[in-house]
N, C-alpha and C positions, 0 to 999 in steps of 0.2 A: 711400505715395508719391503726391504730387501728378500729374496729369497732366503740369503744365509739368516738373516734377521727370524723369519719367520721359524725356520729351522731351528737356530737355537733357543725362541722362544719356547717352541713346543715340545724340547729335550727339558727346560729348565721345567716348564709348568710338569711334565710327566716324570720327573724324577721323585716326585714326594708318594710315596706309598698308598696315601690317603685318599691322594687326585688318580692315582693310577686303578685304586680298587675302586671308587665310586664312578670312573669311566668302563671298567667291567660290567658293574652292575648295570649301567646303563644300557652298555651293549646286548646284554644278556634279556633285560625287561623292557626297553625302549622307553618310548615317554612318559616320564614319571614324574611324580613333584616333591618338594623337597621334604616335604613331611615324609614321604614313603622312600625316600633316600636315606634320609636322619633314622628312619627307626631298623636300617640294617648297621648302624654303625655304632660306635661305643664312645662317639662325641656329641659336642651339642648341635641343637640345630643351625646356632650360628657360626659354628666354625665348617659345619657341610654349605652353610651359605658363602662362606669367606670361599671355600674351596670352587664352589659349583662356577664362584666370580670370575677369581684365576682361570677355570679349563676355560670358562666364556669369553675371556679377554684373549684365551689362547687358539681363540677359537676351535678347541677341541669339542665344544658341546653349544649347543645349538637352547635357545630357550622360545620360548612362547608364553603370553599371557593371556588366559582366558579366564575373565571374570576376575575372581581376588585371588589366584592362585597363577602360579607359573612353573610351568613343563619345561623337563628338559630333555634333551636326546644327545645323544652320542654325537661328535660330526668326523662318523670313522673315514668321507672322503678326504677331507682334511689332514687328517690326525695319516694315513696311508699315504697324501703324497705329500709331505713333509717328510715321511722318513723316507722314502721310496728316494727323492732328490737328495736326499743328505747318502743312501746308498749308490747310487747313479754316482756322485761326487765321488764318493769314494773309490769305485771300484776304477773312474775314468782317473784320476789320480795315481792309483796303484799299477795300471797297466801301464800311466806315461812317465811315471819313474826310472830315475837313472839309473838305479840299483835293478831294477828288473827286465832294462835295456842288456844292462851288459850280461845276463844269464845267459 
């Protein structure tokens, strides 16, 4: 996957509210499973499962199985240089601007 690719995968998967508060919580509690995910939220468990899928496909959140259950954690290395490059992009774009040449 492309850098831009992975970039705006990880803007699309973090723009939903849902995936954004449940990557908090995570950050806040670290590895946790999805029953104790589900019971801070006011959905069901299978839509924190549908969600937990997307941050894991977006590789925003990390999982593990142990035994009949499965952990998940934040993957805030991830999730930080993805935006960190998409800032980087920006800011080397805005300095090599024609508009900001001729100031």
């Amino acid at each position: 996957m492309s850098e831009d690719a992975a970039i705006a995968k990880n803007l699309e998967t973090l723009k939903d509210p849902v995936r954004l508060q449940i990557l908090y919580f995570l950050i806040e509690n670290g590895r946790t499973n999805v029953g104790d995910i589900a019971s801070q939220f006011k959905i069901t468990r299978p839509a924190i499962s549908h969600h937990l899928k997307v941050l894991k496909d977006a590789q925003s959140v990390k999982s593990e199985k142990q035994g009949q259950e499965v952990f998940y954690s934040a993957n805030t290395r991830q999730i930080a240089h993805a935006l960190r490059e998409l800032a980087d992009k920006l800011d080397m774009m805005d300095s090599s601007s024609p508009k900001k040449r001729r100031s």
